[in-house]
Structure formats: C-alpha cells, structure tokens
ZAROZA-149266 format. One record per residue (C-alpha): residue number from 1; residue in three letters; chain; x, y negated, z. Coordinates in Angstrom, 3 decimals, padded with zeros to 6 digits, always signed. Layout:
<marmi=NUM&lolum=ALA&vopa=A&X=X&Y=Y&Z=Z>
...
% end
This chain:
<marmi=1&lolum=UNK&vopa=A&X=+110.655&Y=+149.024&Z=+127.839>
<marmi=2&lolum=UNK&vopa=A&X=+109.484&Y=+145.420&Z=+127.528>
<marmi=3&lolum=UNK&vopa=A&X=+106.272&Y=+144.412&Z=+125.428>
<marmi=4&lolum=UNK&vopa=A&X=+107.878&Y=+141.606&Z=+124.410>
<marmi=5&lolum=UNK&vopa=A&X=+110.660&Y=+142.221&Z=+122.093>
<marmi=6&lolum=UNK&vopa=A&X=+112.085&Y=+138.688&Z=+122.221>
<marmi=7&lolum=UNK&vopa=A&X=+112.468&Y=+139.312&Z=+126.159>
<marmi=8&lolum=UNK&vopa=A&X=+114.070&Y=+142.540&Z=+125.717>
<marmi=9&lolum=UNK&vopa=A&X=+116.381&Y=+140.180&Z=+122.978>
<marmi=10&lolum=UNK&vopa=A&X=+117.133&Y=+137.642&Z=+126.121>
<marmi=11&lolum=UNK&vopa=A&X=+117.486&Y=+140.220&Z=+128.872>
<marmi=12&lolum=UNK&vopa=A&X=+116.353&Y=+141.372&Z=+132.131>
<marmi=13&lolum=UNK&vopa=A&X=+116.976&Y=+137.448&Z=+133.552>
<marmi=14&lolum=UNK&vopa=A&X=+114.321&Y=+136.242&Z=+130.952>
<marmi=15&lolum=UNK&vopa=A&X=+111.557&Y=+139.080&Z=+132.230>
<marmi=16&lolum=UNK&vopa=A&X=+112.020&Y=+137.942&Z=+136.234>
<marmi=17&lolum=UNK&vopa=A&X=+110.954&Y=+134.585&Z=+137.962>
<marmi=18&lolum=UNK&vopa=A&X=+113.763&Y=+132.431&Z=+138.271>
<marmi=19&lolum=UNK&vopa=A&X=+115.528&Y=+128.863&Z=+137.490>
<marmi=20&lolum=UNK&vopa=A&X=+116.706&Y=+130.007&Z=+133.765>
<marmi=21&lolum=UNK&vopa=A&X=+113.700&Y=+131.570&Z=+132.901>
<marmi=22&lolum=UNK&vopa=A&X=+111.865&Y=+129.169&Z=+134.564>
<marmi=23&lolum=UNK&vopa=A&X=+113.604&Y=+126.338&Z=+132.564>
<marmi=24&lolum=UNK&vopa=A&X=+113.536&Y=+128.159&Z=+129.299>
<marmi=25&lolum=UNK&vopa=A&X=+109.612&Y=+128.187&Z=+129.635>
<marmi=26&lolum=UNK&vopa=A&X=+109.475&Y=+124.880&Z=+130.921>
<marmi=27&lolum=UNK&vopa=A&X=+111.202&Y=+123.481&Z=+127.314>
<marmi=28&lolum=UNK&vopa=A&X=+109.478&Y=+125.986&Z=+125.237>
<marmi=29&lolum=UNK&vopa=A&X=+106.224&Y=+124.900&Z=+126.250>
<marmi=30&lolum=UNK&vopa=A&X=+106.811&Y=+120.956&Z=+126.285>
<marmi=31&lolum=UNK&vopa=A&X=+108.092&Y=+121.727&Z=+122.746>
<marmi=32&lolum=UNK&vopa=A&X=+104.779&Y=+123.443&Z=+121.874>
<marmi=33&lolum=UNK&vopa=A&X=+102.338&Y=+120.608&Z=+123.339>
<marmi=34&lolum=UNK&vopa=A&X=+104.453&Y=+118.265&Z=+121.508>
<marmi=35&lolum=UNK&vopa=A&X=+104.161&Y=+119.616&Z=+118.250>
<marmi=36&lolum=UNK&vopa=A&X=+100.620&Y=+119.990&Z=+119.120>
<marmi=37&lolum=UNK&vopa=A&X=+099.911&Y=+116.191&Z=+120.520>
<marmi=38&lolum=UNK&vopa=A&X=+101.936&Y=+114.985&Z=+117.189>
<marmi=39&lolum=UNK&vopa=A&X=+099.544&Y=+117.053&Z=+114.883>
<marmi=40&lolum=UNK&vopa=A&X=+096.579&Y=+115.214&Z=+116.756>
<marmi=41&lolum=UNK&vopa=A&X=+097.904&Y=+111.999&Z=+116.277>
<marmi=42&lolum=UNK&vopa=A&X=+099.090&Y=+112.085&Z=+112.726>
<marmi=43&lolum=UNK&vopa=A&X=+095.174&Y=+113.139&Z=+111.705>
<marmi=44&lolum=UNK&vopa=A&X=+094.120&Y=+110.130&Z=+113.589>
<marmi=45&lolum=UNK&vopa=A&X=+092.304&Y=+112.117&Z=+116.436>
<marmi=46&lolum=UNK&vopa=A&X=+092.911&Y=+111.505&Z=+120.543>
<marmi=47&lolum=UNK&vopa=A&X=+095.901&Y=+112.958&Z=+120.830>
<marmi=48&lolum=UNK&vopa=A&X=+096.212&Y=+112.979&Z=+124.597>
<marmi=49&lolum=UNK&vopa=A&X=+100.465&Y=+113.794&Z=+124.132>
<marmi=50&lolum=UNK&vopa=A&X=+101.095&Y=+113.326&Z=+128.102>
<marmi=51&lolum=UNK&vopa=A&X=+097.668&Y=+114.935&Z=+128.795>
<marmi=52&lolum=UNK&vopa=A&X=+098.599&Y=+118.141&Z=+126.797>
<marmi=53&lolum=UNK&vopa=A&X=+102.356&Y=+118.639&Z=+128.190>
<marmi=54&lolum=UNK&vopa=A&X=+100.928&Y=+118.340&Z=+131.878>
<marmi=55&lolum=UNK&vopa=A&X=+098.127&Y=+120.569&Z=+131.041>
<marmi=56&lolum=UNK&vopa=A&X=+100.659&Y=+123.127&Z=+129.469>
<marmi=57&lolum=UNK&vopa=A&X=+103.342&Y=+122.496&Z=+132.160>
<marmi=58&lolum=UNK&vopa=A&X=+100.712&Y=+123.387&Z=+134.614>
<marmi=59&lolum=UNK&vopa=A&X=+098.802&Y=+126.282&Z=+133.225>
<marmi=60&lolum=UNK&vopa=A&X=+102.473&Y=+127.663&Z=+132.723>
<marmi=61&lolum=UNK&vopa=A&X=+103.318&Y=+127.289&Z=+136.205>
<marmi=62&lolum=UNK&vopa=A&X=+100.351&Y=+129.154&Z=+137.210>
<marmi=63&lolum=UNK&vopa=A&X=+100.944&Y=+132.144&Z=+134.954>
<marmi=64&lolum=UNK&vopa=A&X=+104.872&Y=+132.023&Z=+136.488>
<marmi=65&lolum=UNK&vopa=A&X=+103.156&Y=+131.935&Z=+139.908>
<marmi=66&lolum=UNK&vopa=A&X=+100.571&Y=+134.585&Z=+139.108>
<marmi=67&lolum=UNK&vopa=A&X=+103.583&Y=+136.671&Z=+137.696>
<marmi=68&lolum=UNK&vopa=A&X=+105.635&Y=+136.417&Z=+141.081>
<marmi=69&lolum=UNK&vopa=A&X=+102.636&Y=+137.109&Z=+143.300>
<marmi=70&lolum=UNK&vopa=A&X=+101.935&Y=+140.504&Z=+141.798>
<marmi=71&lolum=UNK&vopa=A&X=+105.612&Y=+141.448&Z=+141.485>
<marmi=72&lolum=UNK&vopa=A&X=+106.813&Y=+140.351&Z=+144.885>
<marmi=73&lolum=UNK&vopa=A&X=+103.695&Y=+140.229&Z=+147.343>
<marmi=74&lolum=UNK&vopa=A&X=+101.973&Y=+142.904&Z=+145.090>
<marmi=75&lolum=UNK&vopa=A&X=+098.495&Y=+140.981&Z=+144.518>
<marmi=76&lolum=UNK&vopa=A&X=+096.337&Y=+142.501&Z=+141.850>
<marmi=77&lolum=UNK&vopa=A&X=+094.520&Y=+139.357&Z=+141.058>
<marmi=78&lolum=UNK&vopa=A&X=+095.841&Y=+136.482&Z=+139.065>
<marmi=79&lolum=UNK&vopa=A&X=+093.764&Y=+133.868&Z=+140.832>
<marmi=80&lolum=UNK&vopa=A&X=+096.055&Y=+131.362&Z=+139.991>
<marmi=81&lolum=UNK&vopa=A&X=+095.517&Y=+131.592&Z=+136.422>
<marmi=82&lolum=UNK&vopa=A&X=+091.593&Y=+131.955&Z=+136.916>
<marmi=83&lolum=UNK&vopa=A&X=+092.051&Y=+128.635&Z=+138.300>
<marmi=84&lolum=UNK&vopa=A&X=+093.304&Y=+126.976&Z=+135.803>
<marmi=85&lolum=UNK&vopa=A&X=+090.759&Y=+128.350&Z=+132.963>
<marmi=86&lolum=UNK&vopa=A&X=+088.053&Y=+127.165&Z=+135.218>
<marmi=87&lolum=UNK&vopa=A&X=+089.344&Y=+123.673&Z=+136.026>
<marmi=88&lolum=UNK&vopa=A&X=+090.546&Y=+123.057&Z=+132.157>
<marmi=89&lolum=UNK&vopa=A&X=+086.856&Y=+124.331&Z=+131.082>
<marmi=90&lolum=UNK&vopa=A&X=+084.974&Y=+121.882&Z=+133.207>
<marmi=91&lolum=UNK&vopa=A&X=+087.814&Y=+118.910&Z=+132.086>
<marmi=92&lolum=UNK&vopa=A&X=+087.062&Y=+119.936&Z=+128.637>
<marmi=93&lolum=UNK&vopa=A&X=+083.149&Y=+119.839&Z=+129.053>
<marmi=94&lolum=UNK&vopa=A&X=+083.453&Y=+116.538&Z=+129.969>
<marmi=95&lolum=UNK&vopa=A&X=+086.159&Y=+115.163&Z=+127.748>
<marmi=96&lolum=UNK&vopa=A&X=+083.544&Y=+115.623&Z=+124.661>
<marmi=97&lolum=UNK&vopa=A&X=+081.504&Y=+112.892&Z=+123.907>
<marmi=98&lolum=UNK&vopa=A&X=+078.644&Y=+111.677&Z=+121.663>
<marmi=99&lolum=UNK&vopa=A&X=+079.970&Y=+108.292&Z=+119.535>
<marmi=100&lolum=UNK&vopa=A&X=+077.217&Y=+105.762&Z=+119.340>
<marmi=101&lolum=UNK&vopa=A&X=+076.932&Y=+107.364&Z=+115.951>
<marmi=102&lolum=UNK&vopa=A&X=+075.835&Y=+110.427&Z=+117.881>
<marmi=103&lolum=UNK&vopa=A&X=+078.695&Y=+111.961&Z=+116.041>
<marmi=104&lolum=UNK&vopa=A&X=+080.563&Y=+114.914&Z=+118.545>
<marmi=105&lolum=UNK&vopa=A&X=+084.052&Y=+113.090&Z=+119.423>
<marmi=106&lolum=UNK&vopa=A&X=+087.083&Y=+115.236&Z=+120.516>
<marmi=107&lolum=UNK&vopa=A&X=+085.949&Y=+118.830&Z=+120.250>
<marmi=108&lolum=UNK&vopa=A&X=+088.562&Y=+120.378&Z=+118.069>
<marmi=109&lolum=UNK&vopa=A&X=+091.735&Y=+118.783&Z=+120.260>
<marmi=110&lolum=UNK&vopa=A&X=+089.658&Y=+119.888&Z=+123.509>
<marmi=111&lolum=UNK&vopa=A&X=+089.602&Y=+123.244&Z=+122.334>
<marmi=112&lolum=UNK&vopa=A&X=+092.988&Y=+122.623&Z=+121.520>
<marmi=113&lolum=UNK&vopa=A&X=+094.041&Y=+121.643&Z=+124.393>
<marmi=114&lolum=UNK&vopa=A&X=+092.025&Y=+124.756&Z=+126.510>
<marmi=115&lolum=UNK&vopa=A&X=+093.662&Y=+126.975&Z=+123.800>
<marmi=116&lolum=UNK&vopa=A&X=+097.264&Y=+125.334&Z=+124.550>
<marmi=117&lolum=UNK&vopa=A&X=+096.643&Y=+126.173&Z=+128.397>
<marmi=118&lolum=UNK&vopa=A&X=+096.041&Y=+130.261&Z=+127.587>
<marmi=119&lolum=UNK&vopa=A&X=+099.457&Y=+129.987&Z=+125.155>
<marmi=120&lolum=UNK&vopa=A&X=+100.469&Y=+128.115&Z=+128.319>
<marmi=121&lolum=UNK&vopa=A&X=+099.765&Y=+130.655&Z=+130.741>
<marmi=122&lolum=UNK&vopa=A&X=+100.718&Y=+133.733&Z=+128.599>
<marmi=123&lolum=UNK&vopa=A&X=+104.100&Y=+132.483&Z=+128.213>
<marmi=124&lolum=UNK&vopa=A&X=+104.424&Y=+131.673&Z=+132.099>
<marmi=125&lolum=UNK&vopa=A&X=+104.269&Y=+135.525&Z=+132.238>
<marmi=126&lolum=UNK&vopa=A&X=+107.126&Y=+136.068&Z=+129.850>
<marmi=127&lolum=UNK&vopa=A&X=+105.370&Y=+137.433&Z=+126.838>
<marmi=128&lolum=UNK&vopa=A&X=+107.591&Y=+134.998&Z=+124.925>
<marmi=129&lolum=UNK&vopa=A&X=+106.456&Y=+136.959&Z=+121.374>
<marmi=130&lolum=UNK&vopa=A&X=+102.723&Y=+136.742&Z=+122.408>
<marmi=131&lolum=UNK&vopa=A&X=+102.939&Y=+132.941&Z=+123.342>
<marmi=132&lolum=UNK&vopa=A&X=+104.504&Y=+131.772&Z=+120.074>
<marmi=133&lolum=UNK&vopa=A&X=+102.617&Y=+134.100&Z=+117.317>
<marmi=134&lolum=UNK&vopa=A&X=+099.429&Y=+132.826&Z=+119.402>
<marmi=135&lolum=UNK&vopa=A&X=+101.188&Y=+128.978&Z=+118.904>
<marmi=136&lolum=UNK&vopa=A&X=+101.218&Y=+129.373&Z=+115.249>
<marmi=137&lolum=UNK&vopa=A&X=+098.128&Y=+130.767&Z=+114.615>
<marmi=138&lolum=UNK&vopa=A&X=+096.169&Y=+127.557&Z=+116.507>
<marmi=139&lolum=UNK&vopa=A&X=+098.694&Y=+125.532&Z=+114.464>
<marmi=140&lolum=UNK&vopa=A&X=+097.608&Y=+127.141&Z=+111.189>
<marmi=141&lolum=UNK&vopa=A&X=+094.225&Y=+127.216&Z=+112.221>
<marmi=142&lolum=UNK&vopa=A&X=+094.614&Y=+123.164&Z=+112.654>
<marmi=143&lolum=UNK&vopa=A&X=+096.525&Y=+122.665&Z=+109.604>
<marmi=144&lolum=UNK&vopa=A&X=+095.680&Y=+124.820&Z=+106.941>
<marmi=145&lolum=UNK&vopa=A&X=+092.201&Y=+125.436&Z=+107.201>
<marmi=146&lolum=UNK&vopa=A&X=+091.427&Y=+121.790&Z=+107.147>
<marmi=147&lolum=UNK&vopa=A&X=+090.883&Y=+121.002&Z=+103.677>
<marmi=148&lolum=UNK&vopa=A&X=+089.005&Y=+123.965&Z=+103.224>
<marmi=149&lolum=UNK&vopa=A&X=+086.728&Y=+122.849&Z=+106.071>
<marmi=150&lolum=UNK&vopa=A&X=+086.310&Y=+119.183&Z=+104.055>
<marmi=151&lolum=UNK&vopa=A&X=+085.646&Y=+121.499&Z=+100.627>
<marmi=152&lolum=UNK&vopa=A&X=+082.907&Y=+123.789&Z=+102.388>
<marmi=153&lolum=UNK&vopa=A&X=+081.564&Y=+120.369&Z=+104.539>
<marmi=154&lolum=UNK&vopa=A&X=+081.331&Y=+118.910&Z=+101.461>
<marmi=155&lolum=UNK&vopa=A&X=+079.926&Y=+121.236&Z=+098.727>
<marmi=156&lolum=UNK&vopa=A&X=+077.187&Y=+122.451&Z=+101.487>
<marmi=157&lolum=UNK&vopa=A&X=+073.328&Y=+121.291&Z=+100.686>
<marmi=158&lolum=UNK&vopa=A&X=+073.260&Y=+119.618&Z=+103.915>
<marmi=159&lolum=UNK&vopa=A&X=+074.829&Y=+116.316&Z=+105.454>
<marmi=160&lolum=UNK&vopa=A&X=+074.069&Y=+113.773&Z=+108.164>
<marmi=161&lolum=UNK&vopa=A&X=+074.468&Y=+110.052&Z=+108.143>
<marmi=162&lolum=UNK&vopa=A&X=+075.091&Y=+106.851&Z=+110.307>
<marmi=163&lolum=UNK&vopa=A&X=+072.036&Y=+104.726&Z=+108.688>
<marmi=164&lolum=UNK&vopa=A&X=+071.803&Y=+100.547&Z=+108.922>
<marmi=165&lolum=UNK&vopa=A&X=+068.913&Y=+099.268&Z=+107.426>
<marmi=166&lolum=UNK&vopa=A&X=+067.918&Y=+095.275&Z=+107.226>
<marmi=167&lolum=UNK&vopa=A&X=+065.164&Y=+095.943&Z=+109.338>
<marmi=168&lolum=UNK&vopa=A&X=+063.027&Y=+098.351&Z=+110.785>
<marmi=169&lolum=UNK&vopa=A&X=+059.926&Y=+097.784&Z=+108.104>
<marmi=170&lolum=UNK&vopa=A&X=+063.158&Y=+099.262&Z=+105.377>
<marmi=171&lolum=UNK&vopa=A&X=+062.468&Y=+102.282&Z=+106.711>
<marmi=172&lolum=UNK&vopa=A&X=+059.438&Y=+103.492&Z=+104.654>
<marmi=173&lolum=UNK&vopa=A&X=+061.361&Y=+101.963&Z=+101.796>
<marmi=174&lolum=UNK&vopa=A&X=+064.654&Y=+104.337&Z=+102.528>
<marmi=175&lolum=UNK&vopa=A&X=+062.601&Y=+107.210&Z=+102.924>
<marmi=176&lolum=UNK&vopa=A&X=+060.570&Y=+106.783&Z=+099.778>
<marmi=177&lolum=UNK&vopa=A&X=+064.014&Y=+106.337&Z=+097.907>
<marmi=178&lolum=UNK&vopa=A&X=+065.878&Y=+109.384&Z=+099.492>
<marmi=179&lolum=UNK&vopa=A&X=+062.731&Y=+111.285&Z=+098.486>
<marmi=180&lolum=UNK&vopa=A&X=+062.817&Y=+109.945&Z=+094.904>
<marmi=181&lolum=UNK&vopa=A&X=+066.680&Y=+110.729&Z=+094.611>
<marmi=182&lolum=UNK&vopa=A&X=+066.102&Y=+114.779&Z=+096.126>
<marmi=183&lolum=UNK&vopa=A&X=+066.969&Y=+114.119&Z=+099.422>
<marmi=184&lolum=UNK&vopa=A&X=+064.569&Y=+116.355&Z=+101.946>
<marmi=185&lolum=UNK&vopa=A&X=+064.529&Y=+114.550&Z=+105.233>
<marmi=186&lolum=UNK&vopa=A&X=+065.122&Y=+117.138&Z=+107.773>
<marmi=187&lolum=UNK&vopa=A&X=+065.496&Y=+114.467&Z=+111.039>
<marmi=188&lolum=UNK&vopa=A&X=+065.633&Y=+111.119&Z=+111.504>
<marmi=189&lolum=UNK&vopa=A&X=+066.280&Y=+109.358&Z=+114.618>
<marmi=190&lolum=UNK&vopa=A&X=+066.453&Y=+105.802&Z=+115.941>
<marmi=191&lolum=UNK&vopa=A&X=+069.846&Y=+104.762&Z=+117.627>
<marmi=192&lolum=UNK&vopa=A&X=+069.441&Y=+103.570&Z=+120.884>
<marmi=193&lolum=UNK&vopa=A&X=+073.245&Y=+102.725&Z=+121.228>
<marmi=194&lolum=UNK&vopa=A&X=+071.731&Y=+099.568&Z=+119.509>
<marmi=195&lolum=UNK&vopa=A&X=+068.819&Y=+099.168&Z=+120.578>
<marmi=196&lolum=UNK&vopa=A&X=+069.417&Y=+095.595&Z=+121.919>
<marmi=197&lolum=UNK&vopa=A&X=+071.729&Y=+094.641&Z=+118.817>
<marmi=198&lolum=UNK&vopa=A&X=+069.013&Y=+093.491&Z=+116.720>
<marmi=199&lolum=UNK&vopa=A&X=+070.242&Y=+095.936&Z=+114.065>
<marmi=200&lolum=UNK&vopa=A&X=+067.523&Y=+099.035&Z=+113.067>
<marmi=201&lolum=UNK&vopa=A&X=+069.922&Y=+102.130&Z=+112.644>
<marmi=202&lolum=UNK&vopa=A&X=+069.626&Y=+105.199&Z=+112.528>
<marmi=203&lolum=UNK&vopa=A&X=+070.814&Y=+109.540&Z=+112.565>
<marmi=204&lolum=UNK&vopa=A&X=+069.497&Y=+110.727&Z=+109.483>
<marmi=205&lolum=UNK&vopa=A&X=+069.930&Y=+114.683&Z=+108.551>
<marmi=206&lolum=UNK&vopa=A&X=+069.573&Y=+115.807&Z=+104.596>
<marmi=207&lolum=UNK&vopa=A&X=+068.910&Y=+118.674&Z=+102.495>
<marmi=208&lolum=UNK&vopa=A&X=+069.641&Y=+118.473&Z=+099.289>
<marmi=209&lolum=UNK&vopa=A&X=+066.907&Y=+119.929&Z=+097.043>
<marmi=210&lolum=UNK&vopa=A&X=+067.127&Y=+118.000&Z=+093.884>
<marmi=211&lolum=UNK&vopa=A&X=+069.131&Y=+120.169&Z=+091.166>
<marmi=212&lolum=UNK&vopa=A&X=+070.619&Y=+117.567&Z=+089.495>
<marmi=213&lolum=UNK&vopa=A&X=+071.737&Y=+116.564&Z=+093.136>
<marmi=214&lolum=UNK&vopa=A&X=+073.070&Y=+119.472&Z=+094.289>
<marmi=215&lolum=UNK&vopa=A&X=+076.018&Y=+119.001&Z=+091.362>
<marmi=216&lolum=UNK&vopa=A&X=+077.248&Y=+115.911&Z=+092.753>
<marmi=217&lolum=UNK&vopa=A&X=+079.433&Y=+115.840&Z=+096.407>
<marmi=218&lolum=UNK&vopa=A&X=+077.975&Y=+113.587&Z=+099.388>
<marmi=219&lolum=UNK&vopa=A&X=+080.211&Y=+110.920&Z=+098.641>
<marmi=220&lolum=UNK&vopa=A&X=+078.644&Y=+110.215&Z=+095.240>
<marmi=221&lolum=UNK&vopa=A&X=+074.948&Y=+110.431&Z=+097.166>
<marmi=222&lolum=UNK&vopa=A&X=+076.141&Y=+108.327&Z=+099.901>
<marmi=223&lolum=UNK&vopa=A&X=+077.626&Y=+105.716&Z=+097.324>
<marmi=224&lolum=UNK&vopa=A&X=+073.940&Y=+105.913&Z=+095.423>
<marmi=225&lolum=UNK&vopa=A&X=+072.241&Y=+104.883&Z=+098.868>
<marmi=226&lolum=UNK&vopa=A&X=+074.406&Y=+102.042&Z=+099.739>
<marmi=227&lolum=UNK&vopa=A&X=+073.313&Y=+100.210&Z=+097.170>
<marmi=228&lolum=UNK&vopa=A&X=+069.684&Y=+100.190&Z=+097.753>
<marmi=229&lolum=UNK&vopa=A&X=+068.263&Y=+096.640&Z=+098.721>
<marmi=230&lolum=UNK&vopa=A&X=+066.881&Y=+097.576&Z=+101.753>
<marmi=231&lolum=UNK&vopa=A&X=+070.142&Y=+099.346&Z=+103.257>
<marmi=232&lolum=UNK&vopa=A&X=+072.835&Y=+097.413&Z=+105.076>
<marmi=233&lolum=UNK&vopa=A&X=+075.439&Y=+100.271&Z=+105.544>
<marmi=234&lolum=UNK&vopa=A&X=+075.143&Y=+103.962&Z=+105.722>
<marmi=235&lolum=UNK&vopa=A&X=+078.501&Y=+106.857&Z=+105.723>
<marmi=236&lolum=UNK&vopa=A&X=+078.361&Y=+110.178&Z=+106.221>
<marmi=237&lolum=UNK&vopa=A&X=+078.723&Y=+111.889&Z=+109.889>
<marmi=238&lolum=UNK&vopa=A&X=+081.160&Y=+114.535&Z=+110.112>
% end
C-alpha cells in the first residue's frame, strides 16, 4: 500500500515517473511557489516570484529523477537531490545580506525559499500528502505567527536602533539622555556605510531597565528619543 493516501486516491499512474505525473507535479508545485512569492511580496519583502518557481521546478525535477534512478537503474543514493540541498544552501548563504543599517535583509524568504526546495523535492517523489501538509505548515508559519512575532519583538526588554545624530560630539549627549530615560547601553557602533557621508550614525543595542520604561512599547521610547536636540533621526531595527 502507498504512504501517500492522495496517490493511492489518483492511482498507480500518479506513483510512477511519467508525462501525467510528471505534469501534475510540475503545476502543483508552480502553484505552491506562487502562493509563496505572492505572500513575500504582499509583506513588502524580496519576493524573488521567478527565482522561487525555478528553484521549485528544479528541486522537483531532481526528486522525480532521484525517484526513477532507484526504481529503474536500482541506485540507493539520491545524489540528485543531495545536490540540490547543497547548491540551494550555498545560494542562500549568499543571498543574505547586512543593510547599511546592519539590519539582516532576506533571511526569512531565503529560508523560505530552501524550505520550498525540500516541499519541492518531496513532492518530485510522489508523496503528494507529505508535500502539501509540509506547504501549509511554512505558510502558517509565515502568516500566522507574524503578529505574534511583532507582539513578543515588541514587549521584549531589548531593541536595537538605526541612530543619526547632528554630529559626532552628540554622542556623549545621546548617551547621557538614554541613560537618564532607563535605557542600558548594551553596544554601540559607528556606521561605516557612511563613513564618507558627513553624517555620524550609528547601531545602538538597548536594555530596558527603567520600570517605568519597561510599561511602555519601543515605539513610544523611540518617539521620546527623536525628539532630543542632538538627534537627527533614529527607528528601531528589526
């Protein structure tokens, strides 16, 4: 009997490597990396919506090749498939990127993406029940654990900003007024992304230790820094 109960639904045709199954998979997954790419876009992120189909197309491929190499030529080793996870691994590692904010850009649809190619690759071998339960748990994952994410993010004692000052003799100023406001400075770095802009900014990490502080969320404490003299602009990283 099959493992997958939505194979055993289609039939024996959908189980074997061939030009209906083939083409079944082929929609399924451009469907998935759609839905995917369209989920990336709408939350303003890189959605990469080409990227994503040809990385799910061909991590698919390799799981339908893998899957006719050990049933036909009886190879125990899915090297095809191994493939893949290492070449989508090193694209990912080098798809993520520090912002001149030194904020971490494009982590979540990387992982995404190297997620997508396993869904990718699991349906190539006809577990058609595996592939889509695994589909719409990443979706939920994406979706509805977001705002909870912003809730936590937000209610935690610690925070990080993107810091412009006037000028680089503000600093002691800043410092003596995020002290002053309950604000334990746990880093603080100098930007060199502008280091030739004339502007002194900087990557400044909190903890919040003031009690009366810890009530309010870091929009209200980011909102109470902006309006010190000596700052030009500040928001929160993250």
């Amino acid at each position: 009997m099959s493992p997958d109960w939505i194979a055993e639904l289609l039939g024996e045709w959908s189980k074997e490597v061939n030009i209906a199954s083939t083409v079944l998979k082929t929609a399924v997954v451009i469907l998935m990396a759609v839905i995917l790419g369209c989920e990336r876009s709408r939350n303003r992120h890189a959605a990469g919506l080409r990227t994503l189909i040809v990385l799910s197309i061909g991590s698919m491929f390799a799981g339908i090749g893998d899957l006719y190499f050990i049933n036909e030529l009886d190879v125990s080793f899915s090297f095809l498939s191994a493939a893949v996870f290492i070449g989508i691994s090193i694209i990912i590692a080098n798809t993520i990127i520090y912002s001149s904010k030194n904020q971490i850009m494009g982590l979540t649809t990387s992982v995404g993406g190297w997620t997508m190619s396993i869904i990718s690759v699991i349906l190539g071998f006809g577990l058609y029940t595996a592939a889509l339960i695994g589909f719409a748990a990443l979706m939920i994952g994406l979706l509805a654990f977001s705002r909870m994410e912003t809730y936590i993010k937000n209610k935690s004692n610690h925070f990080e900003i993107h810091l412009e000052l006037k000028s680089r003799s503000s600093l002691q100023e800043f410092i003596s007024a995020a002290r002053e406001f309950g604000l334990k400075i746990d880093n603080l770095e100098l930007n060199p992304a502008y280091a030739n802009s004339g502007l002194s900014v900087y990557t400044v990490r909190f903890t919040i230790v003031g009690k009366d502080l810890r009530k309010k969320n870091h929009n209200e404490i980011i909102d109470a820094l902006s309006v010190l003299d000596c700052v030009y602009f500040v928001e929160k990283i993250g």
